[in-house]
N, C-alpha and C positions, 0 to 999 in steps of 0.2 A: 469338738472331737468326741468320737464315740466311748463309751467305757471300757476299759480294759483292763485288765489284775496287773498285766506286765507296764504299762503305761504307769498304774499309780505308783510305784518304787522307781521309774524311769528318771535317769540324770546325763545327759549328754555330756557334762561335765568329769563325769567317774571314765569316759571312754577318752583313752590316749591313743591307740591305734586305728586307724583309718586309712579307707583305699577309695578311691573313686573305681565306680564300676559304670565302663562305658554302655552306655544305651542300646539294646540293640533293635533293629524293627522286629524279628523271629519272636524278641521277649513278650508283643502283646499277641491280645488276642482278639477272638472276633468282635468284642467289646470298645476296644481300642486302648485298654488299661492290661499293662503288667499283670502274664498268666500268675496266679496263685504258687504253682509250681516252682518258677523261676528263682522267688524268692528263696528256695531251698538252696540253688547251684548261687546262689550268691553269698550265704553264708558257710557251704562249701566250700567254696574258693578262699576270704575270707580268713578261715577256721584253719585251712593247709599254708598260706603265707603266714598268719600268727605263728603256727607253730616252727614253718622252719625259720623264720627270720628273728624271734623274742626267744621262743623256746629251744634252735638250734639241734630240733628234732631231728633223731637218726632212726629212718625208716626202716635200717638192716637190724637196728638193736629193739623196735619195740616198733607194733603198728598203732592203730586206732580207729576204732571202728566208731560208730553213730548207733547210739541206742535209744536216744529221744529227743524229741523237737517239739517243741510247743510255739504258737505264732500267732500275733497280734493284729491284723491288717487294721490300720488306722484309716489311712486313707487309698484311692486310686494312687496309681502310679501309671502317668499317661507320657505320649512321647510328646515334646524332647523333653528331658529335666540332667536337670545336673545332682547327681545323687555319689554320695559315698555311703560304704557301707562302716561301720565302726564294729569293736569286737572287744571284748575283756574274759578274762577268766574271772567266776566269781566263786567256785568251790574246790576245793581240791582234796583227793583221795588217796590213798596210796594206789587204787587200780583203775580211777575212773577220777574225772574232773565235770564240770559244770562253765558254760559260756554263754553268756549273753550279747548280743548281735541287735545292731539296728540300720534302717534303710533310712537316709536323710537326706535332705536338699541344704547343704553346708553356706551357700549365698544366703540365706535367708535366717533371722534372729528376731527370735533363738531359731536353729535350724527345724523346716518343718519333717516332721517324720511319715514317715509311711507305712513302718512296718517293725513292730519288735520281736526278738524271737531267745529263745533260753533252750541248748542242748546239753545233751550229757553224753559223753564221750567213754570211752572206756581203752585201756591200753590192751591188744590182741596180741598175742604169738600165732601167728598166722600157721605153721610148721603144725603147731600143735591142737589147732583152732578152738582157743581158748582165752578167757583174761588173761591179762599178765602184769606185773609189777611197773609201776612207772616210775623210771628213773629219776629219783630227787633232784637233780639237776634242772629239768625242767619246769619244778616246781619252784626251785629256788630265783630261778630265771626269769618265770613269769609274775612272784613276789616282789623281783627288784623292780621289775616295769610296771608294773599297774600301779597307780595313783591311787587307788582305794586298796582295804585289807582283804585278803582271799580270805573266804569263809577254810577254818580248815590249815590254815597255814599261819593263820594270827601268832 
């Protein structure tokens, strides 16, 4: 496996949330492996089910905008595979949190990886187009689920 800063602190074990993300042919490219880009709308997707289904995110009370992405590509990602993507909050802020996301083939042990990736999010008043305050709820929320400690909410 190639080196990676996001790999050497990687534990597949710290991830409770996961979604299988079906394969699409559009996904590759003229290569035959999983465009670079793709991997973003995957932990988009992801990042929007964590929140409304762990954190019970209400979109009219607070948004969430994408302020940084960082990403690992370990290996190709060729068609077919059977991949889930996994997702944890690992920081949390009163206006902005931190999430770490991985692309894995879950048949396979330990599962093999493909791709890690670490954003940071920040909560937006859209009306106002500005930060805004993140509802401690969400925090509390995503505290009780994750299996590891939020940095930040210890």
């Amino acid at each position: 496996m190639p080196s990676s800063r996001l790999l050497d602190s990687f534990d597949v074990r710290a991830f409770r949330f996961h979604q299988p993300i079906p394969f699409r042919w559009a996904d590759l490219d003229s290569m035959g492996h999983t465009n670079n880009a793709i991997y973003l709308t995957y932990f988009e997707q992801i990042r929007i089910i964590y929140a409304r289904d762990v954190m019970k995110w209400e979109w009219e009370q607070v948004g969430m905008i994408l302020a940084h992405t960082e990403i690992d590509y370990i290996q190709p990602l060729t068609h077919p595979q059977n991949v889930e993507v996994l997702a944890r909050v690992i920081r949390w802020g009163s206006r902005s949190f931190d999430m770490e996301y991985a692309v894995v083939d879950p048949t396979t042990s330990p599962p093999k990886i493909y791709a890690i990736a670490r954003s940071s999010l920040v909560g937006f008043d859209y009306s106002c187009q500005k930060s805004a305050i993140i509802p401690t709820s969400y925090a509390e929320a995503a505290r009780n689920y994750e299996p590891q400690p939020i940095e930040g909410l210890e």
